[in-house]
C-alpha positions in Angstrom: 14.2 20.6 -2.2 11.5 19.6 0.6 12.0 19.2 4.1 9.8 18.2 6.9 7.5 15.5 7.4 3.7 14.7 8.3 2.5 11.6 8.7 -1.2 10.8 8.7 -2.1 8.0 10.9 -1.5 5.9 13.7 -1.2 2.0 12.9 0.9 -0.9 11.8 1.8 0.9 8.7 2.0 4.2 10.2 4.4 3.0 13.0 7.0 1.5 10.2 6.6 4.9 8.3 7.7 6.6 11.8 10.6 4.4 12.2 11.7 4.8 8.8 11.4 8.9 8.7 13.5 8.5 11.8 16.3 6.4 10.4 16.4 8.9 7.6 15.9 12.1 9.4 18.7 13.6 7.5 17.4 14.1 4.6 13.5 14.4 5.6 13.9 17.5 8.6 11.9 17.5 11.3 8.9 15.1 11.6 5.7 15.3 12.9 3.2 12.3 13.3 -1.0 12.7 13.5 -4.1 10.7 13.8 -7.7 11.3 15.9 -6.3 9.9 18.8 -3.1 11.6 19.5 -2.5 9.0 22.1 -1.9 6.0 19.5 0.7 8.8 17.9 2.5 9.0 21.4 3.2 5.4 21.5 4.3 5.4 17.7 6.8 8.2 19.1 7.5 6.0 22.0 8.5 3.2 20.0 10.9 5.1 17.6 12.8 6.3 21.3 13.3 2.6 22.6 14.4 1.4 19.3 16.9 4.5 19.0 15.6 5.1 15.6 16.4 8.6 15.2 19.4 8.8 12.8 20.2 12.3 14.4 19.0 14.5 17.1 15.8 16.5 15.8 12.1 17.2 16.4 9.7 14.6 16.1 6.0 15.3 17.7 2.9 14.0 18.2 -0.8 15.8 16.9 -4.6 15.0 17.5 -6.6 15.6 13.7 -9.7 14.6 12.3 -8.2 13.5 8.6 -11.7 13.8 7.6 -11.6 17.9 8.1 -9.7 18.9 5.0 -9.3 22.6 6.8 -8.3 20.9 10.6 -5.2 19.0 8.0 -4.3 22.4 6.3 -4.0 24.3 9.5 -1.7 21.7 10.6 0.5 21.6 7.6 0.7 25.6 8.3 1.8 24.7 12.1 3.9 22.1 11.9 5.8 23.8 8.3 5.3 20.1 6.7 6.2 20.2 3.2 5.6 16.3 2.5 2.7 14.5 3.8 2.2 10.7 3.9 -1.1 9.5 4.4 -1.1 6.5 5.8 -4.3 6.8 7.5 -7.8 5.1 6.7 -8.7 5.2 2.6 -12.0 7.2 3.7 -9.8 10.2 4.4 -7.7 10.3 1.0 -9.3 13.2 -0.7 -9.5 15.6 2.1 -5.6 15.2 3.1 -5.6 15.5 -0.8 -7.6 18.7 -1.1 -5.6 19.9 2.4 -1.9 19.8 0.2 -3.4 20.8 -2.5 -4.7 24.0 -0.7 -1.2 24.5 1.0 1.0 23.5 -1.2 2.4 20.3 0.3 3.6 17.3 -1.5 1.0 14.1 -1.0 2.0 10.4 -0.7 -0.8 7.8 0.0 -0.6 3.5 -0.3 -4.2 3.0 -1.8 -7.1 4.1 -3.3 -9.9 6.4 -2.2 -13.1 4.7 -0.9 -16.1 5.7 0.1 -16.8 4.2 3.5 -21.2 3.5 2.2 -20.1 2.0 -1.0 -17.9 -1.5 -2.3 -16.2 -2.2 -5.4 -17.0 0.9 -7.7 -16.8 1.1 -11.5 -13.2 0.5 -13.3 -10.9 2.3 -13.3 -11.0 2.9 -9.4 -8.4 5.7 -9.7 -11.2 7.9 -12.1 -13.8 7.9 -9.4 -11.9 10.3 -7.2 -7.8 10.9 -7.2 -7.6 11.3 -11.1 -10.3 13.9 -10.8 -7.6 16.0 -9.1 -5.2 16.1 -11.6 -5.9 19.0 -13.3 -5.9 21.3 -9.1 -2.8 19.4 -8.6 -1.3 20.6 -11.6 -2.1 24.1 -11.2 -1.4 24.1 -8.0 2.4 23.0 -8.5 1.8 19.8 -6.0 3.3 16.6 -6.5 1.0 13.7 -5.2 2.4 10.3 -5.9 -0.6 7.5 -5.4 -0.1 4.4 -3.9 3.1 4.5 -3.0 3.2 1.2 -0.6 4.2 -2.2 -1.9 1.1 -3.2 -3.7 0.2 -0.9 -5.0 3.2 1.0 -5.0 6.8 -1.1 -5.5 4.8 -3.5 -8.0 3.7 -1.3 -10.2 8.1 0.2 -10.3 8.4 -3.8 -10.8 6.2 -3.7 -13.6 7.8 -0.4 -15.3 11.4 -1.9 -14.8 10.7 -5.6 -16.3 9.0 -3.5 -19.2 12.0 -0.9 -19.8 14.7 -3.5 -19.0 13.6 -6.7 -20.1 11.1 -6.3 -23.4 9.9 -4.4 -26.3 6.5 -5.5 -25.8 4.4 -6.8 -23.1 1.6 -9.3 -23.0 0.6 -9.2 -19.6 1.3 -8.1 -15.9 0.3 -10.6 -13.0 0.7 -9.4 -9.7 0.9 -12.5 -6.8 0.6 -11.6 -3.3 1.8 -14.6 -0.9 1.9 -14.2 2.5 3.6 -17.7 4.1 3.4 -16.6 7.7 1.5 -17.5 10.4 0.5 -15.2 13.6 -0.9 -18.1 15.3 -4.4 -16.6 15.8 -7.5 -18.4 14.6 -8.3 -16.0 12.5 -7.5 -12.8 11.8 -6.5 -10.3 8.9 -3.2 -8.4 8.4 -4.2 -5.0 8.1 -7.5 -3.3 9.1 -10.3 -5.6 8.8 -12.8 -3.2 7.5 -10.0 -2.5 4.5 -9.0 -5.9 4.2 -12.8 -7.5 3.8 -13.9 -4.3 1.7 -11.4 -5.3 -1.1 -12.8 -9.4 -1.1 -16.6 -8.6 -0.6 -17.4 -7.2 -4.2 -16.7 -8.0 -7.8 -13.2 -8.8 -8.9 -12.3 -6.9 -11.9 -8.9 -7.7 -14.5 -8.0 -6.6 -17.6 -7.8 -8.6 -20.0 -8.2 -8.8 -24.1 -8.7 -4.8 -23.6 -11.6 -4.4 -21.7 -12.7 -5.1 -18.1 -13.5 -8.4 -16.9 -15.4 -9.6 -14.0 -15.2 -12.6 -11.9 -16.4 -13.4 -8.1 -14.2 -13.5 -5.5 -12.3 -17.1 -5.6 -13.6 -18.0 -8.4 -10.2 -18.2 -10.4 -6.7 -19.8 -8.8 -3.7 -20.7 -9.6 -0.4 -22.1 -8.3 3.2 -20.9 -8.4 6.4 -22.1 -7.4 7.8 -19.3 -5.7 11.0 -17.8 -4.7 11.9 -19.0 -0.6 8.1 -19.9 0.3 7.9 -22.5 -2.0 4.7 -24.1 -4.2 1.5 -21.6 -3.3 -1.9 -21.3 -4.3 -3.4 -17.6 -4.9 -6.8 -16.7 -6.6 -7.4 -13.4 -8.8 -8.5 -10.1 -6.4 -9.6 -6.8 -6.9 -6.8 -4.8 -6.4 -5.7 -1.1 -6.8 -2.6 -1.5 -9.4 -4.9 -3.2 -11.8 -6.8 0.4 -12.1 -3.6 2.5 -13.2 -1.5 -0.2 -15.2 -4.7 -1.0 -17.1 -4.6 2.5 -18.1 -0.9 3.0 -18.6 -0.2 -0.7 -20.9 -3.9 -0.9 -22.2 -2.7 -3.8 -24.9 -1.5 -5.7 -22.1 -3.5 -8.3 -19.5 -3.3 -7.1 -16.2 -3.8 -9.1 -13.4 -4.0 -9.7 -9.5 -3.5 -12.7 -7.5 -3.5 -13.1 -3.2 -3.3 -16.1 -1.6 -5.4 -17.5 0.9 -5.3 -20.7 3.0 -8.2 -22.8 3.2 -9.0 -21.6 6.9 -9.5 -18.1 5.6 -11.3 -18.8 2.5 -14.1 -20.8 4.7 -14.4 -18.3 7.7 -14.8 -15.5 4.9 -17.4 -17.6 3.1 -19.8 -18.0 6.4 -19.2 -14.3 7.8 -20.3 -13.4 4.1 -23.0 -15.9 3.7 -24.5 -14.5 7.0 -24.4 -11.3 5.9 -21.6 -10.0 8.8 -19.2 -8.7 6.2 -21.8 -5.7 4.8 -20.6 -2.4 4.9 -24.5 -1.0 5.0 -26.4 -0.4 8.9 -28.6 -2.8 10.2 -30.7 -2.4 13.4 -31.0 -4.8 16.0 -34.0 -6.2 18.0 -33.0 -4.0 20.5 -33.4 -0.8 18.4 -29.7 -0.5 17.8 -28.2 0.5 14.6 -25.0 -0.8 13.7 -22.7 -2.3 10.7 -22.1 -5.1 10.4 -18.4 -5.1 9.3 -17.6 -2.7 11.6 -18.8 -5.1 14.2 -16.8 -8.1 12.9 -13.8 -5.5 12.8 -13.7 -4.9 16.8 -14.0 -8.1 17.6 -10.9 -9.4 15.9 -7.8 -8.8 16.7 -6.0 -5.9 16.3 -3.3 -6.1 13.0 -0.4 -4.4 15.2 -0.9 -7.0 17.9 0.4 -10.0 15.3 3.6 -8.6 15.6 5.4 -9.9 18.2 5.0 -14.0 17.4 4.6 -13.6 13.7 6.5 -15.9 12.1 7.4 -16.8 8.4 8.2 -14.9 5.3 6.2 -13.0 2.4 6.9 -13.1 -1.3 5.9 -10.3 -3.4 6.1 -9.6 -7.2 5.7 -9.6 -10.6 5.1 -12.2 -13.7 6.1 -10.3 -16.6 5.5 -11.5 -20.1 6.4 -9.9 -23.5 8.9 -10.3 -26.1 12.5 -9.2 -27.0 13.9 -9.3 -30.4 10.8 -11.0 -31.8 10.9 -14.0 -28.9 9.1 -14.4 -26.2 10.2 -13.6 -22.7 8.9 -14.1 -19.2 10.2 -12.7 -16.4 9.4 -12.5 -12.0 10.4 -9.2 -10.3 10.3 -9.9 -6.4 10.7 -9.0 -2.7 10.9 -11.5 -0.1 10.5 -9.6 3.4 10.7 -11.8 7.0 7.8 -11.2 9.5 10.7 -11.8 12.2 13.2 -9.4 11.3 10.4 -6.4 10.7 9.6 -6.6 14.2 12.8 -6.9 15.7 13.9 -3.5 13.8 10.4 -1.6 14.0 8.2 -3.1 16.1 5.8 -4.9 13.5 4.8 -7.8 11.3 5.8 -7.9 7.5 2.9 -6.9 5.9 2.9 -3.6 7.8 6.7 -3.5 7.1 6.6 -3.8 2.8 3.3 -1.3 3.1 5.3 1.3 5.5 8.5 1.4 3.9 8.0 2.4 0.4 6.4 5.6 1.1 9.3 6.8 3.2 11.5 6.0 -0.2 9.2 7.9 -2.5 9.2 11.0 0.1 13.1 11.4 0.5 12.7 11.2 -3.7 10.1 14.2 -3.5 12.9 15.7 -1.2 15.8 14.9 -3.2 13.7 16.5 -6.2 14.0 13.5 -8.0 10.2 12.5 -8.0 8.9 16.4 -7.0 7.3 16.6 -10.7 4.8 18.7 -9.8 1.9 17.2 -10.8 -0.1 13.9 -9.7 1.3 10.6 -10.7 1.2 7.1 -9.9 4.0 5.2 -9.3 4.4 3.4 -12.4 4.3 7.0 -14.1 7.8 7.5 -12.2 11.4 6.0 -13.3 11.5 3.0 -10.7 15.0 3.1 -10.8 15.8 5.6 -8.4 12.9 4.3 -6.0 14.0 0.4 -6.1 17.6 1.3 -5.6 16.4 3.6 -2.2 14.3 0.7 -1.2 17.3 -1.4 -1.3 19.3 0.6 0.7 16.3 1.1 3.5 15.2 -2.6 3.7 13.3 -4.1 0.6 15.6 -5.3 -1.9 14.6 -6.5 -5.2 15.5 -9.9 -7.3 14.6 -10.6 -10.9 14.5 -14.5 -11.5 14.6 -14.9 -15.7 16.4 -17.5 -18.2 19.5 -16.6 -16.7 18.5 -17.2 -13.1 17.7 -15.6 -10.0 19.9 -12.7 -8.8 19.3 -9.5 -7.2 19.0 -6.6 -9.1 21.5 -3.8 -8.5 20.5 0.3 -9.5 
């Protein structure tokens, strides 16, 4: 069994993975939190102390890293005796907390993909261009590194897994819809880093369908559900990381992503893209300055963790599953539905942070249980959901499966 806990980074996500470690300190050990600016870590830690969170007295501390320096992460595995990391920091710093458990030994969560901070929207499969090459050092090397283990990816793909093992003997296809029906009362603004959140809308969207990748641009296909609690919503096909391991793991089946996006948002992307303020590549100014455009569009809006305290409004989450069972065809939609509201009143931020920062804290008292300590790298879909649904049930995201027979909850 593992014990002891460090958590790479310092935001929205970051803060729910604190307050979930705490809650569950009894079976995680002692906790330790890091991210460049130790003083964002400190008010983390300060937030798990008002709220109480601590399920029973133990050590909880604080750390300054650069996650970029795989050897500055090691050492601090080595101090702090961390035998789980979960890096929720920035996807520019995957493969060096990657490489840094793979040199010491210590299991590795992360919520999404590797990028590459000069470069948007790489070939299919996503996963191949970094993480997967890894496989082999994380195999001989004993460590068990479960990728993207937030909500999606992360609890969709264990969606996905269970309506196929439960539900069907084949399947057809996987769509994944993202709503978010809240509203944070800002003009505009995103719901997790900017830089992130643009990065994934700015370059081609790929699917698989019919067996091969397809491309589309970026709201170029929609389509409209009526969903679970938030009702009738639109949501166009996206780029998205649990299209890049499904693909791989049901090839014979369509796999799909779908976010919505209010009309607001869909025209104040269009003219920051149109002008060119969304690229990711330096420009200099007439002042001699050199600077990046996104990055520049990123400080000036408002900081994700700030939504939190008037968001309102609810998200729904999940899977359409199609296949067949017995020789007839059979749909079904595995789904969350998590309340902006309540996520701050128990950590201290908005829902989106909340279904992101929970799931990880699920799949790491697995890896200390032993029941998802394989030993080797996985994604979540590569993993019996069962255990991990049921956990996430018991810490806050239940799940519901709405079929021919209705819409129930789904008890492990």
């Amino acid at each position: 069994m593992k014990r002891n806990v460090l958590i790479i980074g310092a935001g929205g996500v970051a803060q729910v993975v604190a307050h979930k470690c705490a809650q569950n300190n009894d079976a995680l050990g002692d906790l330790h939190i890091a991210s460049r600016t130790v003083a964002k870590c400190e008010a983390i830690l300060a937030s798990v102390a008002e709220k109480s969170a601590m399920k029973q007295p133990g050590i909880f501390k604080a750390h300054a890293v650069d996650a970029m320096d795989s050897a500055a992460v090691a050492a601090l595995i080595g101090e702090t005796g961390a035998q789980i990391v979960i890096n929720v920091g920035s996807p520019f710093v995957n493969m060096t907390v990657l490489q840094a458990c793979i040199d010491t030994g210590a299991a590795y969560i992360d919520t999404a993909i590797h990028e590459d901070p000069t470069k948007i929207c790489e070939t299919p499969p996503w996963y191949g261009n970094y993480e997967w090459k890894r496989r082999e050092a994380c195999k001989a090397a004993g460590v068990t590194a479960v990728l993207g283990a937030g909500f999606d990816p992360g609890v969709v793909n264990a969606f996905a897994r269970y309506a196929i093992d439960e539900c069907m003997d084949t399947v057809e296809s996987i769509d994944i819809v993202d709503i978010n029906a809240g509203n944070h009362g800002k003009y505009f603004s995103t719901n997790f880093d900017p830089e992130i959140n643009f990065r994934e809308f700015t370059g081609t969207v790929y699917s698989w369908q019919k067996g091969a990748w397809q491309e589309n641009r970026m709201f170029e296909v929609g389509r409209e559900d009526d969903l679970p609690v938030v009702g009738r919503q639109k949501s166009y096909m996206s780029g998205h990381d649990e299209v890049h391991s499904l693909a791989n793991r049901y090839p014979h089946a369509d796999v799909r992503f779908w976010m919505g996006f209010g009309d607001h948002y869909i025209n104040v992307f269009t003219v920051l893209q149109n002008l060119g303020l969304l690229s990711e590549q330096p420009v200099t100014t007439a002042e001699g300055l050199e600077v990046v455009p996104l990055k520049v569009v990123k400080a000036v809006l408002p900081d994700p963790s700030s939504l939190a305290p008037n968001y309102t409004g609810k998200t729904c989450i999940g899977d359409f599953v199609k296949g067949t069972k017995d020789g007839k065809p059979v749909e079904v939609f595995v789904y969350n539905v998590a309340d902006h509201k309540d996520a701050y009143n128990e950590v201290g931020s908005q829902g989106i942070s909340y279904t992101a920062g929970v799931p990880p804290v699920a799949a790491a008292m697995l890896i200390a249980s032993g029941e998802w300590d394989v030993g080797h790298m996985a994604n979540v879909e590569d993993l019996d959901p069962k255990p991990f649904l049921g956990l996430l049930a018991k810490i806050g995201l239940p799940t519901r499966i709405k079929d021919a027979e209705g819409d129930r909850a789904v008890t492990f």
